[in-house]
N, C-alpha and C positions, 0 to 999 in steps of 0.2 A: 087303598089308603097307604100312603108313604109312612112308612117307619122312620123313628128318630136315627135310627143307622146309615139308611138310605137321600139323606135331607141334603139337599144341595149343600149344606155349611158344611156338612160330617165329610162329603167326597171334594170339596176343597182344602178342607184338611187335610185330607189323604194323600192328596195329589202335591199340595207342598211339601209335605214329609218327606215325601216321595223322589222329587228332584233334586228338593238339598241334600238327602241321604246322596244320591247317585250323581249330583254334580249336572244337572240337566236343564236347560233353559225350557221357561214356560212361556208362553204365548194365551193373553187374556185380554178384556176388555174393561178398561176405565175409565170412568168418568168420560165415556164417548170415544174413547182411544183405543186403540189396538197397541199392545204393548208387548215388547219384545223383553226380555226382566232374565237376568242370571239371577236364580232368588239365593238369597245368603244369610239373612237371620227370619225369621217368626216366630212370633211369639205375642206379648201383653207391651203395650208402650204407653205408658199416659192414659191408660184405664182402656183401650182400645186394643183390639188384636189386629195385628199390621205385619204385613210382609215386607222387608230392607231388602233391596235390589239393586244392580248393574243394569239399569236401561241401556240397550245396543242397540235396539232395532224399535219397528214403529213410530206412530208419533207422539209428538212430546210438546210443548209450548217453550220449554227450553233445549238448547242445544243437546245435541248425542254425542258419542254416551256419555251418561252421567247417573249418581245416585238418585234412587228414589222410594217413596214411603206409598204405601196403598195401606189403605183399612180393608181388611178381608170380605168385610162385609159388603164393600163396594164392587168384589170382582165377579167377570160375569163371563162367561164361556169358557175355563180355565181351560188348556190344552199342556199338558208336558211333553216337551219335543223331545227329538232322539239327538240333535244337538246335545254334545257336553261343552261344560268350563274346567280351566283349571283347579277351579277351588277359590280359597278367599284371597284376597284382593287387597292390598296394602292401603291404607286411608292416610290424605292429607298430615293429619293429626298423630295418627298412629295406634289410636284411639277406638276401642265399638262404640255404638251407641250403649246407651243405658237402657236396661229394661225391668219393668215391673216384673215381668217371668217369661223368660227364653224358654220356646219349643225347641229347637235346634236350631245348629248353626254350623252351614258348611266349613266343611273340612279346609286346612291349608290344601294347596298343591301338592303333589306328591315329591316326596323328600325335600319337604320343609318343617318343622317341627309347630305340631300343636299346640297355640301358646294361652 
């Protein structure tokens, strides 16, 4: 019997924590896609828990790279590579998203101040 510790949602949890704390690209499956994702925020967005990413790699229906939203509920073979990123990533806007409650959120690049 699987423990509520052991539950595929608790080690997808882990595993995000995990790459934003260390700056590390994850490799998953979406919505039938194989997705390449520098993850950068998770957390709670619109009553759903969702990973904010840098798509690089894999496929996508729009152009690479570019931003994108997963519901975590939806991810399926999570992988954390030994691939790193620099850290966070300047937006358009200048702007984060808004969230109902941030788990974490990758760090700037190193010697850029956390803002």
């Amino acid at each position: 019997m699987e423990s509520e510790v052991d539950s595929p949602a608790q080690r997808i949890d882990e595993l995000l924590r995990r790459a934003i704390a260390e700056k590390r690209l994850v490799r998953f499956n979406y919505n039938n896609k194989l997705r390449i994702i520098e993850p950068h925020d998770y957390g709670v967005h619109k009553g759903l828990i969702k990973l904010f990413g840098y798509q690089v790699g894999g496929m996508s229906s729009e152009p690479l790279p570019n931003w994108r939203w997963a519901v975590v509920n939806s991810i399926s073979d999570l992988h954390v590579l030994n691939c790193t990123f620099p850290g966070r990533r300047s937006t358009r806007s200048g702007k984060h998203q808004r969230w109902d409650q941030l788990f974490i959120r990758v760090k700037p690049p190193e010697g850029e101040d956390d803002q």
